[in-house]
C-alpha positions in Angstrom: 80.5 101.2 103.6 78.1 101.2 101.0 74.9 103.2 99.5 71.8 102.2 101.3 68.4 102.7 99.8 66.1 101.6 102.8 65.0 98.9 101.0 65.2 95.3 102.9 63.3 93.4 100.5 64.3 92.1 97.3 63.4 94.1 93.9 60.3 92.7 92.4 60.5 91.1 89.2 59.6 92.9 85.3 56.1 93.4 85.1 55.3 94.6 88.6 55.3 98.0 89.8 58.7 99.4 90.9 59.3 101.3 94.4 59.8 104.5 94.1 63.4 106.0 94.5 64.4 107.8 97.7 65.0 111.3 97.6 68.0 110.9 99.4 70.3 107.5 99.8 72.1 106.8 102.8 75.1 104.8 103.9 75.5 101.7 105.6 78.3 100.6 107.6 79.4 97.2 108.8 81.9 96.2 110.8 83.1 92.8 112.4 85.7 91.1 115.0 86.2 87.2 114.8 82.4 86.1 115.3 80.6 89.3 116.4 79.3 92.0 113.9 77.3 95.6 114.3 75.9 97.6 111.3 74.5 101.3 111.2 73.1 103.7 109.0 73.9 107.2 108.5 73.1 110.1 106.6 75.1 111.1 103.6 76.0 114.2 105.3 76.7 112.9 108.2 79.6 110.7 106.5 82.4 112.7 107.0 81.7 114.0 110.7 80.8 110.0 111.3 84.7 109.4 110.0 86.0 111.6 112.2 84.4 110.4 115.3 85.2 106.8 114.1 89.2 107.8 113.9 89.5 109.6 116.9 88.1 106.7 118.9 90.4 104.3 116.8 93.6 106.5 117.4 91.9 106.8 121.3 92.4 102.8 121.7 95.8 101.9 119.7 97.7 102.5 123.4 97.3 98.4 124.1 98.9 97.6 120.9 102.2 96.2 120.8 105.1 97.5 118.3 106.4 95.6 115.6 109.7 94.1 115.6 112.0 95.7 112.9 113.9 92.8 111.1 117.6 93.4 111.4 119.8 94.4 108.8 122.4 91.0 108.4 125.7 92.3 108.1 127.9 90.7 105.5 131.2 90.5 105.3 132.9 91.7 102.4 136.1 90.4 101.0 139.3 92.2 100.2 
């Protein structure tokens, strides 16, 4: 996630008029798995109820995952 201006083009270079800054920046998220990739843009105040949707659906689709495999403790022998 990052801040988002609007802006696709480069900045121009010294000398040449400067766009003007937006009243209100935005925030772009990206997201990828192996070769495919999705972006979108949201409001700043739509960050945190955008979060909450985005866990919910995460915590919605862990059922399929398998557990990990706890390494066991080796006993060792002690000597008396």
């Amino acid at each position: 996630m990052k801040r988002y201006d609007g802006l696709t083009k480069p900045k121009p270079r010294k000398g040449r008029p400067q766009p003007p800054e937006p009243s209100e920046y935005k925030c772009l998220i990206r997201a990828s798995l192996g070769n495919s990739k999705i972006s979108t843009v949201i409001n700043q105040k739509d960050v945190n109820k955008f979060h909450l949707a985005y866990a919910n659906l995460i915590k919605g689709n862990m059922d399929g995952l398998k557990k990990k495999e706890k390494k066991g403790k080796s006993k060792s022998k002690t000597k008396a």
